[in-house]
Structures are given as structure tokens and as C-alpha cells.
C-alpha positions as CSV (number, residue, x, y, z in Angstrom):
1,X,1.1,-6.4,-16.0
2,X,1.6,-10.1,-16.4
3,X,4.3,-11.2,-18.7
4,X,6.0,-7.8,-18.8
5,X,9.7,-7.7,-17.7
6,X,10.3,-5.9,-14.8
7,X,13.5,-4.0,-13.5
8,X,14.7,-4.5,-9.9
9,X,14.8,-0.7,-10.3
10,X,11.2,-1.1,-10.6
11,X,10.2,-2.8,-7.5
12,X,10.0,-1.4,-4.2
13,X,12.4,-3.3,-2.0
14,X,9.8,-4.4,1.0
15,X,8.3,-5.7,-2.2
16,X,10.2,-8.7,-1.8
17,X,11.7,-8.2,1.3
18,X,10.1,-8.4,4.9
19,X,10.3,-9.1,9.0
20,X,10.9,-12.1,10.0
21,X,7.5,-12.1,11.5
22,X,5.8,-11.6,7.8
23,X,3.5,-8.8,10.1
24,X,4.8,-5.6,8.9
25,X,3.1,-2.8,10.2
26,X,4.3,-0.3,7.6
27,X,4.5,-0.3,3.4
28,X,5.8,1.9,1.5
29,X,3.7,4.2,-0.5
30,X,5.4,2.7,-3.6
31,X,4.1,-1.0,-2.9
32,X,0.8,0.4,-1.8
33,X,0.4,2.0,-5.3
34,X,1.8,-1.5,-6.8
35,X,-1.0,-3.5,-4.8
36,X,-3.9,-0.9,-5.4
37,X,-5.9,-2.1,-8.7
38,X,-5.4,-6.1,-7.0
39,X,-6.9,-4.6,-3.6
40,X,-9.4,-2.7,-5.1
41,X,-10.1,-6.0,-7.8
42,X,-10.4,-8.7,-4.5
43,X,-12.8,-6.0,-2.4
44,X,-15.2,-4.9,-5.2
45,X,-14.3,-1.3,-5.0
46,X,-13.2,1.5,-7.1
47,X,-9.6,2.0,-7.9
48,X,-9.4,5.3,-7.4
49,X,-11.2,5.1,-4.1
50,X,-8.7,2.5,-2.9
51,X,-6.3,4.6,-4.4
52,X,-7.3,7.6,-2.5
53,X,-7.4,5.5,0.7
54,X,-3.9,5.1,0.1
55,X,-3.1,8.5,0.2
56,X,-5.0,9.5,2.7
57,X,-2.9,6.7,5.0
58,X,0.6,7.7,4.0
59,X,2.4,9.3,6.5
60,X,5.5,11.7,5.7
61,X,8.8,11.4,7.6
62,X,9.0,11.8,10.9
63,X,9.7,15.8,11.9
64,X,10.3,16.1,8.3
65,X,13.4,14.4,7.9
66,X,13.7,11.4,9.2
67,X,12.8,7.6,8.3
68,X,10.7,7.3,4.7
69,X,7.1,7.9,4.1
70,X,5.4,5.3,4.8
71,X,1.7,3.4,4.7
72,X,0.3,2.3,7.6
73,X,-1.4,-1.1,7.2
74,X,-3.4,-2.1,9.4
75,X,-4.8,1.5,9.5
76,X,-5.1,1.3,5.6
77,X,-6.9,-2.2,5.7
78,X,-9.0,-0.6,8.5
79,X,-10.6,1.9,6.0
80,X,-11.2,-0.6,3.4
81,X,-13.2,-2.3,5.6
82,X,-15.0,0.6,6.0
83,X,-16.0,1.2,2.2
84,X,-17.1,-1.9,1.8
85,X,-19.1,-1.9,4.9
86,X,-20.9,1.7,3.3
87,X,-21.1,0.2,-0.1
């Protein structure tokens, strides 16, 4: 929400940290939640289709325990193209 003060507690770190390439291939599930309404806003679509995209794209740790869940992008983005391609 514009103008509201935010907590760094609030903001997931790859939120305003990255590679040095600026190409991550990952997100957490946290930023992808932050970035859904603006996503869903810029492609026309439903929020809670976009947000169910994200869901569907989150992957758990690996064998159950190791790394954090994470979103894959460019499979996410993938599937947005999709809806809007159907819409």
C-alpha cells in the first residue's frame, strides 16, 4: 500500500536483494505474494487466478529439508502467458 510504513521484518529479503546477473531463476513465495495484485494489475487478469498460479509454481524444499520453498520464474511467467493467451 503506498505511503504505509513498512518493516524490514516485512519484506522478503530477495526483495531487495539479488544476483549479480539481476536473472534470478527462483523467488520466494513471499515476494511472489508481494508482487501478485501488480502482476495480475499489468496482465489484465484476476488476482486470485495469478494468485493461484503462484501456488501452483511453488516448489517445497528439496527432499523435504533442504534449501527454502521457492517460485520458479520463468516457469511462473510461463503460465501467465498462458492465461492471457486463453483469455
Amino acid at each position: 500500500v503506498p505511503g504505509r510504513p513498512v518493516s524490514p521484518a516485512d519484506v522478503p529479503a530477495d526483495a531487495v536483494t539479488s544476483s549479480g546477473s539481476g536473472l534470478d531463476p527462483d523467488i520466494s513465495p513471499e515476494y511472489a505474494r508481494l508482487q501478485t495484485a501488480r502482476v495480475a494489475a499489468r496482465n489484465h487478469l484476476p488476482v486470485p487466478e495469478v494468485a493461484r498460479l503462484v501456488r501452483d509454481h511453488t516448489e517445497g524444499r528439496t527432499l523435504g529439508f533442504l534449501g527454502e520453498p521457492r517460485v520458479n520464474v520463468l516457469e511462473l511467467n510461463t503460465a501467465l502467458k498462458q492465461l492471457e493467451a486463453r483469455r
